[in-house]
VEXDREN-2710 file (C-alpha; in Angstrom, 1 decimal):
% VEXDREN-2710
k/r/px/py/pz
1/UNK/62.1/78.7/19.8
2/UNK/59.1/80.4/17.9
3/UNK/59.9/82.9/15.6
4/UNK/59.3/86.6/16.8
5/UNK/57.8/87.7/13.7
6/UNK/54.4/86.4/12.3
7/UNK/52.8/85.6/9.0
8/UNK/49.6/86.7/7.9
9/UNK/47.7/84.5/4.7
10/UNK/45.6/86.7/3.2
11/UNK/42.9/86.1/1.0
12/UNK/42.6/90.0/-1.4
13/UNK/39.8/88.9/-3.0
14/UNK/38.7/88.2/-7.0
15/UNK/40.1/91.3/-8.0
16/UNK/37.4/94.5/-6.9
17/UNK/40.0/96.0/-4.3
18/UNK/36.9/96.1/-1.5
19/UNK/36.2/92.6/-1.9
20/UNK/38.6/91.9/0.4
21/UNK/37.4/91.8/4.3
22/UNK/37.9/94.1/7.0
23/UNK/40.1/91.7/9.0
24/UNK/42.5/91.1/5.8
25/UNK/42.7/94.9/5.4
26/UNK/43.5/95.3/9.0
27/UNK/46.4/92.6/8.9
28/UNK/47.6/94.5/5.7
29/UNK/48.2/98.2/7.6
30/UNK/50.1/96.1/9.8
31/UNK/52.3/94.4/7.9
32/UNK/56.0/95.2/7.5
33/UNK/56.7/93.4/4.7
34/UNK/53.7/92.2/1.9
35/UNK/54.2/89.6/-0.5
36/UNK/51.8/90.3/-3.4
37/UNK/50.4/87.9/-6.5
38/UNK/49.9/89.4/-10.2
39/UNK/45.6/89.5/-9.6
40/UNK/46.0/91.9/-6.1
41/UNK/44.6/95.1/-7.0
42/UNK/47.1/98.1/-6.8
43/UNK/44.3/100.1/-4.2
44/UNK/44.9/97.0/-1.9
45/UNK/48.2/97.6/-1.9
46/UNK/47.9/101.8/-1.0
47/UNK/46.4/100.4/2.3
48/UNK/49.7/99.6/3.7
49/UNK/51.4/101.3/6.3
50/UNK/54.0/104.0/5.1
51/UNK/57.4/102.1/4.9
52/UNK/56.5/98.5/4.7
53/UNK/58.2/96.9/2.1
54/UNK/55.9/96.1/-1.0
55/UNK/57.3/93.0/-3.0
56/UNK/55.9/91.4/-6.1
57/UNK/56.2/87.4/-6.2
58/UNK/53.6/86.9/-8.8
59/UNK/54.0/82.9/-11.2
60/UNK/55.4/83.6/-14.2
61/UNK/55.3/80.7/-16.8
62/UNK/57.6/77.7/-16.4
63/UNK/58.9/79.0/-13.4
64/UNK/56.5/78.1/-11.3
65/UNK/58.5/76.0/-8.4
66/UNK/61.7/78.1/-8.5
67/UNK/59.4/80.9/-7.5
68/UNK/57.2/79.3/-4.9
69/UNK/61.0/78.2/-3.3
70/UNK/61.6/81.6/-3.8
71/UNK/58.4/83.0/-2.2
72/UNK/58.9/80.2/1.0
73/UNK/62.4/80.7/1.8
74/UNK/61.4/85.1/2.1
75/UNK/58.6/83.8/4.0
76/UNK/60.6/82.1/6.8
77/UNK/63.5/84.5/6.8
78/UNK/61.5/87.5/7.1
79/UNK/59.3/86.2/10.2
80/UNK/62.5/85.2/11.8
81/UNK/63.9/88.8/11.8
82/UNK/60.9/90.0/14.2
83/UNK/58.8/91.3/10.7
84/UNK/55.0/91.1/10.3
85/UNK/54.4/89.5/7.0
86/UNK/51.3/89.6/5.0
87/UNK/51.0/87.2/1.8
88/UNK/48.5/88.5/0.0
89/UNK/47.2/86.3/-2.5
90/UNK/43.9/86.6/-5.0
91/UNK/41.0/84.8/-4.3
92/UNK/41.4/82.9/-0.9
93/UNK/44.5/81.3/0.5
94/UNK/43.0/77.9/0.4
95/UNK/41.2/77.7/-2.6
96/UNK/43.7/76.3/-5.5
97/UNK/45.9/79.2/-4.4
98/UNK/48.8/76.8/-2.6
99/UNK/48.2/78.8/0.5
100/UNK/47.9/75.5/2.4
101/UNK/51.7/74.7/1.0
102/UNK/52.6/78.0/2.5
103/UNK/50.7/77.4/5.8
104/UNK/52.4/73.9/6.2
105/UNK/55.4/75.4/5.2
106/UNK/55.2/77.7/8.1
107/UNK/53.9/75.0/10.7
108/UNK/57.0/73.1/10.4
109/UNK/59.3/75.6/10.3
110/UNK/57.9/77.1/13.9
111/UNK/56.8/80.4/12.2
112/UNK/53.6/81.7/13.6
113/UNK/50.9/82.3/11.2
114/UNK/47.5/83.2/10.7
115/UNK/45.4/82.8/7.9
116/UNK/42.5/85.3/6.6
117/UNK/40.0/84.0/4.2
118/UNK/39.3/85.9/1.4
119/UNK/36.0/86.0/-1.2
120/UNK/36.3/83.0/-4.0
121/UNK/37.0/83.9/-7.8
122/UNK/33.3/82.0/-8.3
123/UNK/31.3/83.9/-5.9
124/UNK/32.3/86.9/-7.7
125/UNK/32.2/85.6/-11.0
126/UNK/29.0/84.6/-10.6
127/UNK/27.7/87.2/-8.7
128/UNK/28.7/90.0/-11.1
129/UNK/27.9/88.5/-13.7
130/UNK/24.3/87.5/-12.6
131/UNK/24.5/84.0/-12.5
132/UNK/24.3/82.3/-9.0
133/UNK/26.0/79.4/-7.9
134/UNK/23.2/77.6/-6.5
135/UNK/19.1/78.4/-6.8
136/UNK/16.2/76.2/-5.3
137/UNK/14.8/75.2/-8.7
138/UNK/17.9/74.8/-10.8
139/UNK/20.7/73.5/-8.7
140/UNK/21.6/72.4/-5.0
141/UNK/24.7/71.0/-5.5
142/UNK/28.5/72.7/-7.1
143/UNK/31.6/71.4/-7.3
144/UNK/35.0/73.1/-7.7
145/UNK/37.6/71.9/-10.1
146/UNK/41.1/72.9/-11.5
147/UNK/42.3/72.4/-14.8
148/UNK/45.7/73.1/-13.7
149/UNK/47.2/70.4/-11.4
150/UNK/50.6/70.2/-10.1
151/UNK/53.2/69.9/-12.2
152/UNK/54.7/67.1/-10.0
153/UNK/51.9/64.5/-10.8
154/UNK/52.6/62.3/-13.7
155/UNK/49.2/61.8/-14.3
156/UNK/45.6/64.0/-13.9
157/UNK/43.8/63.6/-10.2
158/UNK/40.3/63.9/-11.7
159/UNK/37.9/61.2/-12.7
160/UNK/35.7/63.1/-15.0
161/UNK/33.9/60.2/-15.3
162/UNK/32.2/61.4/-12.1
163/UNK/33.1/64.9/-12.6
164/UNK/31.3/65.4/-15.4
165/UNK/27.3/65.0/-13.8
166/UNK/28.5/64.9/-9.7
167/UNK/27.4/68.3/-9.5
168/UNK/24.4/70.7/-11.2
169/UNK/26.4/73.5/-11.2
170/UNK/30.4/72.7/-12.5
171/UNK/32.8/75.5/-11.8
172/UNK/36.3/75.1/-13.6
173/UNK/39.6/77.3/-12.6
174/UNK/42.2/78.4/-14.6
175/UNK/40.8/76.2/-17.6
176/UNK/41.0/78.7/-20.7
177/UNK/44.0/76.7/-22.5
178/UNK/42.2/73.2/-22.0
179/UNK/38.4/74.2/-22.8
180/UNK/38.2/72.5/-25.9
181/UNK/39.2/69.2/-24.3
182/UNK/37.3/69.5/-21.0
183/UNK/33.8/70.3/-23.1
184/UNK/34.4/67.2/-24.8
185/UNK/35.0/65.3/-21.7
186/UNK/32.0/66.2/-19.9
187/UNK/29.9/65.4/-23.0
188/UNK/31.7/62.2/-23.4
189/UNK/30.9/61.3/-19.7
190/UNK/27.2/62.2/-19.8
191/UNK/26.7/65.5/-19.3
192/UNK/24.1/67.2/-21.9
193/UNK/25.6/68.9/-24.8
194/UNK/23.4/72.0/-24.2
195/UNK/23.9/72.7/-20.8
196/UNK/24.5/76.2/-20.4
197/UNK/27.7/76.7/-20.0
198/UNK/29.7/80.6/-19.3
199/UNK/33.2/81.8/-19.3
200/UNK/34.0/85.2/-16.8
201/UNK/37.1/86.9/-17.6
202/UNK/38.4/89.4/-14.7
203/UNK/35.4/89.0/-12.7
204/UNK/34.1/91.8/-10.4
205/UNK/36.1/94.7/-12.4
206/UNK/35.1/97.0/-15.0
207/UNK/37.3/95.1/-17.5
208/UNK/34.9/92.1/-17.0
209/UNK/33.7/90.2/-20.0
210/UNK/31.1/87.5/-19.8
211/UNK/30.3/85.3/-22.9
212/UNK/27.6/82.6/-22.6
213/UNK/26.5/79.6/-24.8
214/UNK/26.3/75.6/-24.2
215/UNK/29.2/72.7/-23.2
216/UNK/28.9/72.5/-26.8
217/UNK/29.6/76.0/-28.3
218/UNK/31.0/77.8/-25.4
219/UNK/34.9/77.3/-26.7
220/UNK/34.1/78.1/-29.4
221/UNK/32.5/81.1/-28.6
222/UNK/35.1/82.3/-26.1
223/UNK/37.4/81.9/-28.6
224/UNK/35.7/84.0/-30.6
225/UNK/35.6/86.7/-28.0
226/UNK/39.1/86.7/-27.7
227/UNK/38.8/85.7/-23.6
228/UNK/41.8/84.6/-22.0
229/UNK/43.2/84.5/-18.6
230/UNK/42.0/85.2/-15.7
231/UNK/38.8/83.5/-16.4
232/UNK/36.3/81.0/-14.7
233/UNK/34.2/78.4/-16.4
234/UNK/31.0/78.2/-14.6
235/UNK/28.5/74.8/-16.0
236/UNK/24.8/74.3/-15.1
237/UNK/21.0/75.5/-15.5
238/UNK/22.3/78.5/-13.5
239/UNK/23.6/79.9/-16.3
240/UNK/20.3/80.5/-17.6
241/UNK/19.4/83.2/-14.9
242/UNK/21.6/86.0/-16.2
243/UNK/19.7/87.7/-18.4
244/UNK/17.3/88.3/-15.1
245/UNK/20.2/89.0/-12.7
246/UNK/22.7/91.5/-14.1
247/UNK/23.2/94.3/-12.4
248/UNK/26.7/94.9/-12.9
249/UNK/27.9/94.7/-16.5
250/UNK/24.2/96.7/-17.2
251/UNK/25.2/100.0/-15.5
252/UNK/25.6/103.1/-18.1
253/UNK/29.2/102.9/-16.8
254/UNK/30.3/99.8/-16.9
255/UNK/33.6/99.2/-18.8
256/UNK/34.1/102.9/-19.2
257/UNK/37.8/104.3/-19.2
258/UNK/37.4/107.4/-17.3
259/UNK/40.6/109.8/-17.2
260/UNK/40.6/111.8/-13.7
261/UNK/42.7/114.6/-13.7
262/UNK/42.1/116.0/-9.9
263/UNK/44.9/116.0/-7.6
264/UNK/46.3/112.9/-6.1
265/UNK/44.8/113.5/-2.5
266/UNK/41.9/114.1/-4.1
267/UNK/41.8/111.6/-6.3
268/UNK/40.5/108.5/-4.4
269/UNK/36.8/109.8/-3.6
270/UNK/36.6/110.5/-7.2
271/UNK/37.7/106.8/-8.1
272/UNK/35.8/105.2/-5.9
273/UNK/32.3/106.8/-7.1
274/UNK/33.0/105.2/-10.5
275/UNK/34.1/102.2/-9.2
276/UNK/30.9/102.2/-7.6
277/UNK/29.2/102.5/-11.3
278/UNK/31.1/99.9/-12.5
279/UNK/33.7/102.3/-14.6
280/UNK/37.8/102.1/-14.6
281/UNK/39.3/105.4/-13.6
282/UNK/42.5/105.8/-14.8
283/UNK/44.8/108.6/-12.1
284/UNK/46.3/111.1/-14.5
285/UNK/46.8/114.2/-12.3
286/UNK/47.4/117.3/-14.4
287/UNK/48.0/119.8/-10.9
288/UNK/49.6/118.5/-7.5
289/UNK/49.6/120.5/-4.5
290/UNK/52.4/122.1/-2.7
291/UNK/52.5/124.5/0.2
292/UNK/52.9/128.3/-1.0
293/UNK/56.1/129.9/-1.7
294/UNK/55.9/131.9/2.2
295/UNK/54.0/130.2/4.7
296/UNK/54.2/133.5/6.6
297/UNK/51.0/135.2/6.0
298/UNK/48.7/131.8/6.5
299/UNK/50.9/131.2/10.0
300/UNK/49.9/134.7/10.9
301/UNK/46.7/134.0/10.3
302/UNK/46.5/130.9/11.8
303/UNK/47.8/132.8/15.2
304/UNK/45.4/135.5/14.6
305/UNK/42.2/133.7/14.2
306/UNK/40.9/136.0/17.1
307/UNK/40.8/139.1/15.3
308/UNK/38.3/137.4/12.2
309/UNK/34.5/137.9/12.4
310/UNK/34.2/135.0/10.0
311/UNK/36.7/132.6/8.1
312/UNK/36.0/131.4/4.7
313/UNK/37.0/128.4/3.8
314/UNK/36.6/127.2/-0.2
315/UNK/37.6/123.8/-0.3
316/UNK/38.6/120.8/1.7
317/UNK/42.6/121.9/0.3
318/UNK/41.8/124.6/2.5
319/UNK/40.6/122.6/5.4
320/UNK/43.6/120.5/5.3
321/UNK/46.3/123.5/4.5
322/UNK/44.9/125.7/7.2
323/UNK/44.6/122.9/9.9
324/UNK/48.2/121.2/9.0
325/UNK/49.8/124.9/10.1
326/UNK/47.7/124.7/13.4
327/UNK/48.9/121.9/14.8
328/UNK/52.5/123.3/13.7
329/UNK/51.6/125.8/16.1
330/UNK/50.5/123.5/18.9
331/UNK/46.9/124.7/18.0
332/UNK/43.3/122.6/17.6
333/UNK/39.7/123.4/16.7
334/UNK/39.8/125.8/20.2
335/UNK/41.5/128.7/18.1
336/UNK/38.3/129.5/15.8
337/UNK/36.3/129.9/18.9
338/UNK/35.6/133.5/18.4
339/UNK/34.9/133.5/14.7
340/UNK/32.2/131.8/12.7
341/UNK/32.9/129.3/9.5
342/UNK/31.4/129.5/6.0
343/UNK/31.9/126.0/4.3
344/UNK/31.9/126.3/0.6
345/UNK/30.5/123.0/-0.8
346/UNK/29.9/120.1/1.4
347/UNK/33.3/118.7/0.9
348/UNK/34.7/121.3/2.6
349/UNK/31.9/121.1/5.3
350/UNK/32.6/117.6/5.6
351/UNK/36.4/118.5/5.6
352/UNK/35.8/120.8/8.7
353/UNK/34.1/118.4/10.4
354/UNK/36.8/115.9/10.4
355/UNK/39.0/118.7/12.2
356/UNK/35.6/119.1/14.8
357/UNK/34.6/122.4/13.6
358/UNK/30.8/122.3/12.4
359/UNK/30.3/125.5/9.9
360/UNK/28.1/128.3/11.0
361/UNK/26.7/128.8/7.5
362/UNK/27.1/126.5/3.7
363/UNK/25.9/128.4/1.2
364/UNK/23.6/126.5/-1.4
365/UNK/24.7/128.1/-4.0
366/UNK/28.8/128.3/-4.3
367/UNK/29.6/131.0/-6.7
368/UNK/30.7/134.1/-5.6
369/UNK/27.2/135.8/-5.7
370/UNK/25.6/133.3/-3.7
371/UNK/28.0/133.0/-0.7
372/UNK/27.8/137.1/-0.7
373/UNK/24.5/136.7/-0.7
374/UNK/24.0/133.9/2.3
375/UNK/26.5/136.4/3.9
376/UNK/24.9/139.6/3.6
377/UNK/22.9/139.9/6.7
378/UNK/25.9/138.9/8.3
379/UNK/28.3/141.1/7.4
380/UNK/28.4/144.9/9.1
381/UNK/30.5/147.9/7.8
382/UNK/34.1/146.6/8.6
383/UNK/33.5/143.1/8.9
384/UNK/36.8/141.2/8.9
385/UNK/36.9/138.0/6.9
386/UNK/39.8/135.4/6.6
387/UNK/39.9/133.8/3.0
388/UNK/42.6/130.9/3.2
389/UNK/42.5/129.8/-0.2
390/UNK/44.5/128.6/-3.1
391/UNK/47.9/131.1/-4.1
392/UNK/46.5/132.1/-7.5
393/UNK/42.6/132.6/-7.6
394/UNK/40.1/134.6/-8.8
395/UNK/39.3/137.8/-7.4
396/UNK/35.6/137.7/-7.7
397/UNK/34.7/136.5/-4.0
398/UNK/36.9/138.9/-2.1
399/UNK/36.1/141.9/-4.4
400/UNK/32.5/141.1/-4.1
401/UNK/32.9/141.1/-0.3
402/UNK/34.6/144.0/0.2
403/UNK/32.2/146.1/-1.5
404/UNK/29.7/144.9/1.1
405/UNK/31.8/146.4/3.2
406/UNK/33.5/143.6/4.1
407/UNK/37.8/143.9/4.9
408/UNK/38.8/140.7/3.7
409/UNK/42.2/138.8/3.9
410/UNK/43.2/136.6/1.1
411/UNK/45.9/134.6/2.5
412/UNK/47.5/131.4/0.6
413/UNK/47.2/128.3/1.8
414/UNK/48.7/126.3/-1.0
415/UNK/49.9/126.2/-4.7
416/UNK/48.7/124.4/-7.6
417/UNK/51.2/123.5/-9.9
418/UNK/51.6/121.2/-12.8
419/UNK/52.8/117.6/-13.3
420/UNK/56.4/116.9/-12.8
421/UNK/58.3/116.3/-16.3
422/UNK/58.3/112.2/-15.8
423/UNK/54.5/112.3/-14.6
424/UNK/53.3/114.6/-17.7
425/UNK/55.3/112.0/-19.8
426/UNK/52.7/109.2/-18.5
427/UNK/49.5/111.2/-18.6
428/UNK/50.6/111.7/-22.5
429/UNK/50.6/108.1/-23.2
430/UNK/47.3/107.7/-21.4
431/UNK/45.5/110.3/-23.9
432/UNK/44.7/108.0/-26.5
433/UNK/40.9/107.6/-28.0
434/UNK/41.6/104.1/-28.1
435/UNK/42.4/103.3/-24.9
436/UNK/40.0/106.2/-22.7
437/UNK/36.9/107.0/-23.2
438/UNK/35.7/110.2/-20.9
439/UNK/38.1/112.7/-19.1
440/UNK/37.0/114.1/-16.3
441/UNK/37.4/118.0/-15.6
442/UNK/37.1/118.8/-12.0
443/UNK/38.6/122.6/-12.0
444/UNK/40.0/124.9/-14.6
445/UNK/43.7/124.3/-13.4
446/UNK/42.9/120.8/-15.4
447/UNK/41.9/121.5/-18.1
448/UNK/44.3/124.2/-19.0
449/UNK/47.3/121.7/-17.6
450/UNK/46.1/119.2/-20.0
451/UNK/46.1/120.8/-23.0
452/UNK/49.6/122.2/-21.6
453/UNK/50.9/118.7/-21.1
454/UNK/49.3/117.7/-24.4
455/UNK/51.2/120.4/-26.3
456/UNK/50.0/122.1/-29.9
457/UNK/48.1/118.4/-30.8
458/UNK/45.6/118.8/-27.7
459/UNK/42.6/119.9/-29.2
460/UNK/43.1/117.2/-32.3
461/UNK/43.9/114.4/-29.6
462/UNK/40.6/114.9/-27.5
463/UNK/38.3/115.6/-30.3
464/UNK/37.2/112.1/-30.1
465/UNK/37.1/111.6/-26.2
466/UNK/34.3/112.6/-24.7
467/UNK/35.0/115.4/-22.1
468/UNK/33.3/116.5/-18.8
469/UNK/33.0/119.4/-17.2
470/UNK/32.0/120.0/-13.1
471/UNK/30.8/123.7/-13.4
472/UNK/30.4/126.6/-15.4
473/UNK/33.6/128.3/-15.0
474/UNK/35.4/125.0/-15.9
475/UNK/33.5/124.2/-19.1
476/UNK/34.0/127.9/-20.2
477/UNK/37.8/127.7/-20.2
478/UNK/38.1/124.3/-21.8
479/UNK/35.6/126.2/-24.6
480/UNK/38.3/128.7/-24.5
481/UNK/41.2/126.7/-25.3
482/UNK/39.1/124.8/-28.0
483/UNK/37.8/121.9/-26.8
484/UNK/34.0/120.4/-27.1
485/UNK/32.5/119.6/-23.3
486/UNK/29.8/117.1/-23.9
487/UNK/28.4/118.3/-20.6
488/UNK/28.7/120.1/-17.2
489/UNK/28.1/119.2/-13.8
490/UNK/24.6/121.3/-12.5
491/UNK/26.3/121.2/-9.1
492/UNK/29.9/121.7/-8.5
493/UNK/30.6/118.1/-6.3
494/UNK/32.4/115.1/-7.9
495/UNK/28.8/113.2/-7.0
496/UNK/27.6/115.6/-9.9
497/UNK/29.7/115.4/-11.7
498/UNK/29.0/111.4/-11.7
499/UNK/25.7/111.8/-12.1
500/UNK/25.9/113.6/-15.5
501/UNK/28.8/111.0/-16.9
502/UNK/26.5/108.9/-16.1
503/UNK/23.2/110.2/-17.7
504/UNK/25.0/111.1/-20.1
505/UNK/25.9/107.4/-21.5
506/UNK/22.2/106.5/-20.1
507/UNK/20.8/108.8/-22.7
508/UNK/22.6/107.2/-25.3
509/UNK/24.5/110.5/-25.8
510/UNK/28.0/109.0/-27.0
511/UNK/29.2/109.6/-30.1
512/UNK/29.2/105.9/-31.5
END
């Protein structure tokens, strides 16, 4: 009888977590149980489902077949018990990843499978590091080959004799400990001593380090480097394109440790946008968010929307605080019907829209006298607003409003509060000059955290970090508490925010 469980092969990819492809990503949110390899990229792994069981099964040296026995054995077990198991591996399944083992293994064991192909280590290498695998004048031909073979075979599979000039373009896995020898045996079997030859190291993430030369020199220069595993040896003309077609180890960004000290759930969008300019956020949340202390006065509110002219919302926290107590109360987008919405920021708009509520009016400009301002013709003697916002805030927008005439009720709709004892501990050891280069500041609540976390050293320990500011108000109190902001944000939005990180380097700005 077939097993009633199934398992998934899933290719994650070279290593960029959104290299992998929509079908694998779907087949991970599924999964009960996920078998993971060392190169799988923590974000993959934040995609699946609450409550499925995360396991690492990564090689670890001289171990190699107790593991894989290991690996097979939860494999089978697991799909027999009705589970849905995802083994997600680096690379592709197929390609020198022993996924075919696995996938055999499964066949004869009656457990149903399926298996998801995932982008090559060599597209991406080559790819990121502007390099090309193939190109009409230089190459038309590649060929793929390990330099670690099984363990089993008494003697090497490869006839480099044929290797060595099959191909134009020569791509060699897992080769780093053997590059000496294998330079010399393509020379020795015909292929030109100044072929251009190119070693990747973690290819397609900010930690990627390319060093190029010839078959000759290129140990040598490797070596030199200090590159090590994982790295790909690509051989061939194609090499000499890169200087035309890097793109990604060119940004301003790229390779820059950049400390983000938002909130968790807010944390990701941040990420991601220097992901997208080839930097390596590192999470270090200095404030998580908690409901308030009484929930009364926002559940009042929320059954009260009826009696509001307008309701100001300030952030997407907001958004998500507010509509979390609504559907508590059995309530949708319906209840706002009879007042209008101010969206502070685009986040926030973008936040209300998710709920289905498009805002009557987003101020351009978000400090206090600018959404009085967009409000004024508006607002009529008595004018009763809603302010859902964080449980300790300024008073400048509600005092500003109310002497429009405005009656305005500041209701909380959460708490910020500082890191937990254990997660200020790690966010210590992450503030070192030689391991981050930037830290971002996206509110004063961070900034003041830090240096909280940081203790009586703060100021000394960030003097040589370069620090970032996303407004006005922010960079003030870090200027406050003693620290140097290389520069602030013009707008208050993470894409800013970005933006100036990234002009900043541009610019040549960094102190060297």
């Amino acid at each position: 009888m077939p097993a009633p469980g199934k398992v998934y092969l899933v290719g994650a990819g070279p290593g960029d977590p959104e290299l992998i492809t929509a079908r694998g990503l779907r087949r991970l949110r599924e999964a009960d149980l996920v078998l993971y390899d060392a190169l799988v990229h923590p974000d993959q792994l934040a995609a699946a489902k609450p409550g499925a069981e995360l396991v690492f099964v990564g090689k670890r040296a001289r171990r190699v077949c107790e593991r894989q026995a290991q690996i097979n054995a939860r494999l089978i077990e697991a799909a027999r018990s009705g589970k849905v198991v995802v083994r997600l591996k680096g690379g592709d399944p197929y390609l020198f990843g022993r996924g075919s083992e696995e996938a055999e293994l499964l066949a004869h064991e009656g457990i149903p499978f399926e298996v998801v192909p995932g982008v090559p280590s060599p597209l991406a290498a080559t790819a990121y590091a502007g390099l090309s695998l193939t190109h009409r004048n230089l190459a038309s031909s590649v060929g793929y080959v390990t330099a670690t073979e099984s363990v089993e075979k008494d003697r090497t599979a490869h006839d480099w004799s044929k290797l060595a000039t099959a191909t134009q373009t020569l791509v060699i896995f897992m080769g780093m400990r053997k590059l000496e020898s294998l330079m010399k045996l393509l020379i020795a079997y015909g292929r030109p001593a100044d072929t251009p030859a190119a070693v990747v190291q973690w290819a397609s993430l900010p930690q990627q380090r390319t060093v190029v030369g010839t078959v000759a020199d290129i140990h040598e220069r490797a070596s030199r480097a200090g590159l090590h595993l994982p790295a790909i040896t690509i051989i061939g003309e194609v090499v000499r394109l890169r200087e035309s077609l890097r793109w990604f180890d060119s940004k301003p960004l790229f390779g820059k440790r950049v400390l983000i000290t938002r909130a968790v759930q807010q944390a990701g969008s941040l990420a991601q946008l220097l992901r997208d300019e080839a930097a390596q956020p590192i999470l270090a949340p200095t404030i998580r968010l908690e409901p308030p202390v009484d929930l009364g006065p926002l559940r009042d509110a929320v059954s009260h929307f009826d009696c509001y002219g307008w309701i100001l919302f300030t952030s997407s926290n907001t958004v998500d605080a507010v509509f979390t107590q609504m559907h508590r109360a059995g309530l949708d987008a319906r209840a706002m019907c009879n007042a209008k919405v101010c969206a502070i920021g685009s986040k926030t708009r973008e936040a209300l829209i998710r709920h289905g509520v498009a805002a009557d009016l987003v101020p351009e400009d978000a400090r206090a006298e600018g959404i009085v301002e967009a409000l004024r013709s508006e607002l009529t003697e008595g004018t009763r607003i809603l302010l859902p916002r964080a449980e300790v805030g300024r008073e400048v927008l509600p005092d500003a409003l109310r002497k429009q005439g405005a009656e305005v009720d500041v209701v909380p709709a959460y708490r910020t509060l500082p890191p937990e004892p254990r997660e200020a501990e790690r966010i210590r050891a992450l503030v070192d000059p030689k391991e981050i280069d930037a830290v971002l500041f996206t509110s004063s609540s961070t900034v003041q955290n830090l240096v909280d976390v940081l203790g009586d050293g703060a100021t000394r320990q960030l003097a040589n970090v370069d620090l970032f500011s996303i407004g006005p108000i922010t960079t003030q109190t870090a200027e406050t508490l003693g620290l140097e902001i290389r520069a602030t944000s013009p707008e208050q939005t993470i894409e800013s925010l970005v933006a100036t990180l990234r002009a900043y380097y541009a610019n040549g700005d960094a102190v060297a």
